[in-house]
N, C-alpha and C positions, 0 to 999 in steps of 0.2 A: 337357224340357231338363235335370234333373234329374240324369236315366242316360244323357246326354251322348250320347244317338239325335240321329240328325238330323230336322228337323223345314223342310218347307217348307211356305213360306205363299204363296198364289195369290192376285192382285189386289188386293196395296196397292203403293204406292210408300214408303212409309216405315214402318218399326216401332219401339216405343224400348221398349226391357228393361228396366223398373224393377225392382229386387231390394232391399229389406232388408239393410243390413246395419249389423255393431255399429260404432260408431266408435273412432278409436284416437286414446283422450286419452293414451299416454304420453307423449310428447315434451315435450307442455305439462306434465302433471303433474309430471316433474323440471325444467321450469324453472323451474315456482311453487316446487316445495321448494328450490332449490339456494340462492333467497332472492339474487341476483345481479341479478334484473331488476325495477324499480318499476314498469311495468305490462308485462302481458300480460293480453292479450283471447282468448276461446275465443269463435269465433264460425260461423255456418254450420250445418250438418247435422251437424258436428262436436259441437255442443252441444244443439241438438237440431233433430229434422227440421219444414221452415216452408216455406213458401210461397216464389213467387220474389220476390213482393212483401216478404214480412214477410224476408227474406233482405236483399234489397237496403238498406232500412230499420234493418236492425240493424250494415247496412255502415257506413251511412251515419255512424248514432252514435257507432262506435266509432272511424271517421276523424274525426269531431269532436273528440275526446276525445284524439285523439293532438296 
């Protein structure tokens, strides 16, 4: 998939393409610096990669919190 060849696959009905990648804290990181907002949360895969569980959980807290 790499070298962007095409690739077929025989005999499933569903496939899911998990890939690696880096996350992109800028946006947050100029709103922590710009010092304009008393909280913000960095949350998600965005912060780091977790479970659907330990995801939902961390949802959880930070909607508590607001």
């Amino acid at each position: 998939l790499a070298d962007q060849e095409d690739l077929e696959i025989d005999g499933v009905d569903t496939f899911i393409l998990a890939t690696g990648v880096k996350p992109n804290n800028e946006l947050f990181n100029q709103l922590k610096k710009s010092g304009k907002y008393k909280k913000l949360f960095l949350i998600g895969d965005c912060k780091e990669p977790a479970t659907i569980l330990e995801a939902i959980h961390r949802g959880y807290r930070v909607a508590n919190k607001i």
